[in-house]
Every structure is written in structure tokens, then in C-alpha cells.
N, C-alpha and C positions, 0 to 999 in steps of 0.2 A: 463728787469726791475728788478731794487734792491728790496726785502723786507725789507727796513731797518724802525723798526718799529716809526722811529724819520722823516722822510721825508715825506714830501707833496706830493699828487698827484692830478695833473688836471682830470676832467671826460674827456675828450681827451685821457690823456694817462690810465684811466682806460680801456676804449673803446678798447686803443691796447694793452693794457695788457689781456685782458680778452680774446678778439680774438685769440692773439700770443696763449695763453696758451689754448684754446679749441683747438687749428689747430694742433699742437704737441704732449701735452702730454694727452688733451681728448681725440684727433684724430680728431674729425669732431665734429660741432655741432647737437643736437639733432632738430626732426623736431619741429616749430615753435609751436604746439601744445602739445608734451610734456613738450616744456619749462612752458608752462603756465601755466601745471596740478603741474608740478615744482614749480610755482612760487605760487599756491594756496599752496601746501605743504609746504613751508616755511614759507607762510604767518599765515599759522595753526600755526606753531611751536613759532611764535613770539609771538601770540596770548596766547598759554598755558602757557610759560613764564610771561605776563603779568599778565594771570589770578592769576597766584600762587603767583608771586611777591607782584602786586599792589590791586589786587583784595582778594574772598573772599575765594578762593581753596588754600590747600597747598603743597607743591610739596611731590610727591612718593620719598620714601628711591632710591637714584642712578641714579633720573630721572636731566635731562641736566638741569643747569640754567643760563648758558652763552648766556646773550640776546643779545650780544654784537658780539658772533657768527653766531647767525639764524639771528639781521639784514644786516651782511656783507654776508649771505647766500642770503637773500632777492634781496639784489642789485646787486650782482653776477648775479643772475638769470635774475631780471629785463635790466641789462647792455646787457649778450648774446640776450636775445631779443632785444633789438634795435638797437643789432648787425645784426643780421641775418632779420630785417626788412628794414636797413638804416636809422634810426634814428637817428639824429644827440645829444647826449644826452645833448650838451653842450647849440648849436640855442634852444631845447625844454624847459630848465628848464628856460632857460632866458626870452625864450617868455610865459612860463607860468607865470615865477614872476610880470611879467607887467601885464598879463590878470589880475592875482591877484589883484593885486595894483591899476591898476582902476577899477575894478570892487567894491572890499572892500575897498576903500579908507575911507570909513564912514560906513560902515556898521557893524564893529565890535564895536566901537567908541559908537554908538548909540544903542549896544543891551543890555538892561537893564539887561540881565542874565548874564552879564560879569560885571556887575560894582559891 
């Protein structure tokens, strides 16, 4: 798989991209439990980002502000988990968008704290 920062990628080929490169150059994937203490750790980091960005903190002299990094961190992480669970990420996101969609079809529509 190219890094070419101009190309598309399907979640399919994230899926084997992400795979390929755990199986080679991580070696093996971690067990499905560190990934998650993993995936809370980035989620922290996207978090701190946010806070300093958008919110009312501001960042420490030298501290990271590449949010754009910790969320390809984020999904990195969450990708290897759906790896190493069978998760098809491409059937889930589709079949969630639909639970979405009839579920909220009117319920954003009609909540007076959005108009």
C-alpha cells in the first residue's frame, strides 16, 4: 500500500493495510485488551487537543497539537481492533448509518436545542 498523501483509501483497504503492517513491521498484534487501554490513550490525547484548541486550557510550551495525528491514531487503533475481533469495518459503519437514519430521521429535526 502507497502512502501517497493525494490517494483514496477504502476502509477495506485500511483493514489490509493496517493488518499487513501490524503482521511485519509491529510483528504481531497486541492482545485485544491492550488495544483498548490503547485506544482509551488516544482517545485521552484527542481530548487534550480539543480541550486547549476549542475549549478553555491552553496548551503547555512544546506540548503536541496535531489533532489531525491522535485522530488517525485513534482509528489506527480502533481499525487493529476490528481486526483482530473480525469485524467487518466496512458491513458496520453501513449498517450503523441506517440504524442512524431510522432511528433519527426526525429526532434531530424536532429538537428545539438545535434550531
Amino acid at each position: 500500500m502507497t502512502t501517497d498523501k493525494d490517494s483514496q483509501i477504502t476502509i477495506e483497504q485500511l483493514q489490509k493495510t493496517v493488518d499487513e503492517w501490524i503482521n511485519t513491521i509491529g510483528v504481531k498484534y497486541f492482545s485485544p485488551l491492550t488495544n483498548m487501554a490503547i485506544l482509551t490513550e488516544e482517545t485521552g490525547e484527542v481530548a487534550r487537543i480539543m480541550a486547549r484548541k476549542f475549549g478553555d486550557q491552553s496548551f503547555k510550551p512544546g506540548e503536541k497539537q496535531d489533532l489531525a495525528d491522535e485522530l488517525a491514531d485513534l482509528i489506527w487503533v480502533a481499525v487493529a481492533i476490528a481486526n483482530q475481533t473480525g469485524v467487518n469495518l466496512t458491513t458496520a459503519i453501513t449498517d450503523n448509518i441506517a440504524k442512524k437514519t431510522l432511528r433519527d430521521a426526525n429526532r434531530h429535526k424536532n429538537n428545539p436545542k438545535l434550531k
